[in-house]
N, C-alpha and C positions, 0 to 999 in steps of 0.2 A: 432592670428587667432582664427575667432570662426567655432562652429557649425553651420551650414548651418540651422539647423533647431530648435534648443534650445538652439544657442548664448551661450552656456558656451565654454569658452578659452579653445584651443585644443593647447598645447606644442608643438612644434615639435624643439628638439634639433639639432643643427647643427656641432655639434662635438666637437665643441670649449666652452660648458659651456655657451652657448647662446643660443636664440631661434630665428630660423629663422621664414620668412614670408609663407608660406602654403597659397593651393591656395583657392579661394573665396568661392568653392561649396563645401568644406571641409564638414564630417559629423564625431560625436563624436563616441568613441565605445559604450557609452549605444542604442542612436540611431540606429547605426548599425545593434546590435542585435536584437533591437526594431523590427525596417522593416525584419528583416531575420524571426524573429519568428512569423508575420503576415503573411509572406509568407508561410514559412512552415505550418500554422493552412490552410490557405485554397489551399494549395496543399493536404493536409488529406481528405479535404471534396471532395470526388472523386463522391461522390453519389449524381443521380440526383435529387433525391428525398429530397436532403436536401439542396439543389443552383440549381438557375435558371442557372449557367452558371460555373458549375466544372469545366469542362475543359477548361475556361480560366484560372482560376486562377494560371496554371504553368507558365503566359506566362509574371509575375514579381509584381512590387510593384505597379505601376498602377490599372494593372487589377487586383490585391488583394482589393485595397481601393474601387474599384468597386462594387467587391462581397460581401465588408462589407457594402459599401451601399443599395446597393441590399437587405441583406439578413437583415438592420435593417425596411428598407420599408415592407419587407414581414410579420415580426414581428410587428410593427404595423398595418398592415392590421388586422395581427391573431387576436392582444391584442382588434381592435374592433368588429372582430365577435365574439369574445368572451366573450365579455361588453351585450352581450343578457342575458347572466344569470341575471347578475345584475341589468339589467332593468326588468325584471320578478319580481325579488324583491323586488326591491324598486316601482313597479304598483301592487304585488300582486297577478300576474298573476297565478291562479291555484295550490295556495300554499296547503302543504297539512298536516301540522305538526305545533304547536305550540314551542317553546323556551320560559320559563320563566326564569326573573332573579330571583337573590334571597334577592333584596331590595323590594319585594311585589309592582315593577310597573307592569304595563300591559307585556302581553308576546307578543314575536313577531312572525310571520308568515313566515314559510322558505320552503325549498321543502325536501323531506325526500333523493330524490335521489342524489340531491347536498350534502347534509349532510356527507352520505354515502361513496361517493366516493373521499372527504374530508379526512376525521377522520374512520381511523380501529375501534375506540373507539365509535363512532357516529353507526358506522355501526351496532356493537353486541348489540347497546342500540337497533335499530331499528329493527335488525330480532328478539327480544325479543319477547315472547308472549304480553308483554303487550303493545308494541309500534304496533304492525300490521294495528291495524283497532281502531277504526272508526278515518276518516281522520282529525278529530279538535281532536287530543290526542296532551297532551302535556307535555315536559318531561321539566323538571329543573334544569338548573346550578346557583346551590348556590354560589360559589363563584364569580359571577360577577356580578354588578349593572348591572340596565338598558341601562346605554351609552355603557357599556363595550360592554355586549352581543350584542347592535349594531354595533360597530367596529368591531367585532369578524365576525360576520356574513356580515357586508360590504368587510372584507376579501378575506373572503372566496368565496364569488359571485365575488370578481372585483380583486384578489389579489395585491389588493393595497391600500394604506390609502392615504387621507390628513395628510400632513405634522402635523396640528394643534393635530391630532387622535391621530396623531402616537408618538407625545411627551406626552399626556397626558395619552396615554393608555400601552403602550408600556410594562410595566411591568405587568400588570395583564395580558395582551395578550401573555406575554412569559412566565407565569406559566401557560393559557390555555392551551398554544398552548401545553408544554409538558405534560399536566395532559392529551389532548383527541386525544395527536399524531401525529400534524400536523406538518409535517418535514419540506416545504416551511414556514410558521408562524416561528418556531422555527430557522430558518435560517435566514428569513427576521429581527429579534426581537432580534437576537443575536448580526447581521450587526446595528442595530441601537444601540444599546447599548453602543457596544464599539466604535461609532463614536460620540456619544454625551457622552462618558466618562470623569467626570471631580471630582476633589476632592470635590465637595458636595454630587455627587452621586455615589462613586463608593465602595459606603461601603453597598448599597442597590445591587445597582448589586451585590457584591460580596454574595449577600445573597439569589440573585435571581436563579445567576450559580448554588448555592449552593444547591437548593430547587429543581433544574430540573436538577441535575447531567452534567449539562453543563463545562463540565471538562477545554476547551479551554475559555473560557468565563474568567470561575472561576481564571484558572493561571492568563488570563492578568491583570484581577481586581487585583488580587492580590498584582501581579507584580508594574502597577500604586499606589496601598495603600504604597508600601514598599519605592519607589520612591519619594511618599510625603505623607512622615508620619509626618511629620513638620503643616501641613496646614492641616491634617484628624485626627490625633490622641486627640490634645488638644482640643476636641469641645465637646460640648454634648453631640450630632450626635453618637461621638463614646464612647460616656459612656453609654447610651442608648443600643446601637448596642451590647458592648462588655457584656450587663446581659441577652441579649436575644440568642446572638452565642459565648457563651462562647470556644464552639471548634474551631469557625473562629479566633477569637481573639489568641487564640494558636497556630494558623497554621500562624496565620502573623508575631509573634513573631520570631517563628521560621525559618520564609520565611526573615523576615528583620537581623535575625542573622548571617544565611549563607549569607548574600548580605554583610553585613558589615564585614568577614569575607572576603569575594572576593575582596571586595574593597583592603583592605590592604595588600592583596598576589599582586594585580596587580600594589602597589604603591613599593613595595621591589621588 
């Protein structure tokens, strides 16, 4: 017998060391919980204010898939009133701040208010004396090229990148994001990392966590280097790596000591 809904083979013993036949609309226990715990999240949402229709959603797993459709419609509607920022930017509309990079290309044009309400970091540059007035002042982040601080500030106005942005940029964007603040970047930049984590790059990650105190980051890296030290340690990559983080190189030593250490307590 399967799951009614993800076909994985559901046992059902019949007392005798066999398994009998279970009936056709059978559902698995991860399933189960699955649908219970969508019920319970919008039984929680009792508040009008946050579902067009709370008070169905007690009324089962139907009307739960309902109010998630409902409330992902709603959420798209926002994400497009909310794409006006980002069209202001990218037309220029009334911008009132300069951003330079710090490869000497042109700077680009932002709004100080968006900035501000972005970055706590952005904010203390702008109530400075010297950010106030007059409205073409322009402040500088040295560490990012010209593309950067474009994706940086596409961000920010549209909290989202192109896929193509967000592979190429992704790691200068997650030491911005932690040098000027920005808790969604650093969330968003954290989720990408360790999804696109592989043994050519996770010795850069591990150096990124390591740079913005990204402590969760950091273990998994870690964890993955210790995993395949076979395919990361023999390479350049990590001779390079190991004269520049000589403290990481110690900590993976170390991390890969206790692993192989655990390994042969769980084989006795």
């Amino acid at each position: 017998m399967e799951c009614c809904f993800c076909t994985i083979p559901i046992p059902i013993p019949d007392g005798r060391g066999r398994h009998r036949r279970g009936p056709a609309n059978a559902i698995c226990f991860d399933c189960y919980q699955g649908a219970q715990t969508i019920i319970l999240s919008t039984n929680k949402t009792d508040d009008d204010t946050n579902s067009f229709h709370a008070s169905r959603s007690h009324k089962g797993f139907v009307n739960a898939l309902k109010w998630m459709e409902e409330t992902k419609e709603l959420l798209n509607e926002k994400m497009a009133y909310l794409s006006g920022f980002a069209d202001a930017w990218r037309d220029r509309i009334h911008t009132d701040i300069r951003l330079k990079p710090g490869d000497n290309e042109p700077s680009i044009p932002a709004h100080r208010a968006l900035l501000a309400t972005r970055s706590v970091i952005f904010r203390n540059m702008l109530d400075s004396d010297k950010c106030k007035a007059p409205a073409d002042q322009t402040i500088t982040l040295p560490e990012l090229d010209h593309e950067e601080l474009e994706a940086l500030l596409e961000f920010l106005y549209s909290g989202s990148l192109p896929k193509e942005k967000v592979k190429k940029h992704v790691c200068s964007l997650a030491i911005a994001a932690d040098k000027y603040e920005i808790p969604f970047l650093q969330k968003f930049c954290e989720n990408e990392l360790l999804l696109s984590m592989n043994s050519s790059n996770a010795l850069d990650i591990l150096e990124i966590a390591d740079t913005c105190s990204n402590q969760n980051l950091k273990e998994k890296a870690q964890s993955f280097i210790v995993s395949n030290m076979k395919d990361i340690v023999f390479t350049p990559d990590f001779d390079a790596f190991a004269l520049k983080n000589p403290h990481l190189v110690a900590e993976i030593t170390r991390a890969s000591f206790v692993d192989s250490r655990k390994r042969k307590n769980e084989v006795r």
